[in-house]
Every structure is written in C-alpha cells, then in structure tokens.
C-alpha positions in Angstrom: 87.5 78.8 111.1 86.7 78.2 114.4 87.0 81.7 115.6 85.1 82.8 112.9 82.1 80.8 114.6 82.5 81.5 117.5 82.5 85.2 116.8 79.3 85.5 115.0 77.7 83.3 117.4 78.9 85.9 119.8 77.8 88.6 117.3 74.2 87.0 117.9 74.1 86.4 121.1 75.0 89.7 122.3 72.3 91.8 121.4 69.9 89.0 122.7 71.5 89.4 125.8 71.5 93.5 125.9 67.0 92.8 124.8 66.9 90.1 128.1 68.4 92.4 130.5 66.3 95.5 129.4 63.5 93.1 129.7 64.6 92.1 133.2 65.0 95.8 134.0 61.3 97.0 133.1 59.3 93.8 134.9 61.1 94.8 138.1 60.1 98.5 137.6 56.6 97.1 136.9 56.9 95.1 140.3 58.2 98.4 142.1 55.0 100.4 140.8 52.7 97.8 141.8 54.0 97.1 145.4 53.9 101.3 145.9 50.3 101.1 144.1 49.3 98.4 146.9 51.2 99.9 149.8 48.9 103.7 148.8 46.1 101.1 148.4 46.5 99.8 152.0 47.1 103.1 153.6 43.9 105.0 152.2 42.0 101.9 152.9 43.4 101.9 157.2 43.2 105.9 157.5 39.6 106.2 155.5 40.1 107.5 152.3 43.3 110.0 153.0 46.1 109.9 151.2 49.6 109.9 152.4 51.6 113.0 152.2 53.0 115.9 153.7 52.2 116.9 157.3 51.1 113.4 158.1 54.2 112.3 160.2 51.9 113.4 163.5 54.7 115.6 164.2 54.0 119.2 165.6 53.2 120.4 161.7 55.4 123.3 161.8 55.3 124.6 158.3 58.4 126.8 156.7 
C-alpha cells in the first residue's frame, strides 16, 4: 500500500518537475537576450549610433 502511494505521488510529481525545469530553462534564455539587448544598447549608444560587427576589431581590415 505504501508503495502504491508513494508511486503515484511520484507519478505526479514528476511531470511538475520536467514543467519547472523547462520554466527555469526559458527565464534564463530570456535573461541572456536581454543582457546581449543591453550590452548592443550600450555599444551603439558610446560609438554613436553604429552597430557592432564585422571589421570593427580596429585591426588592419584585411578582407578574404
């Protein structure tokens, strides 16, 4: 009897667990996207208006 209980309660507990960590997963990708959104955010703001990208290391700007 007791094993019984204790596996539906694991029966039930299980998938809330599998919901919490997907949860967990997506609020930290939302916290990644917002940190890159502020750290673009601060770079077009210190180099006036211009976006980061390719060429931009102030290297010589040898292209292939």
């Amino acid at each position: 009897m007791v094993v019984a209980i204790i596996a539906l309660l694991l029966g039930v507990l299980i998938p809330a667990l599998t919901a919490a960590r997907e949860v967990a997963r997506t609020s930290v990708c939302l916290a990644h996207l917002r940190q890159y959104g502020l750290g673009m955010s601060q770079y077009t703001v210190e180099w006036n208006g211009w976006l980061p990208g390719p060429y931009t290391s102030g290297s010589a700007g040898t292209r292939y």
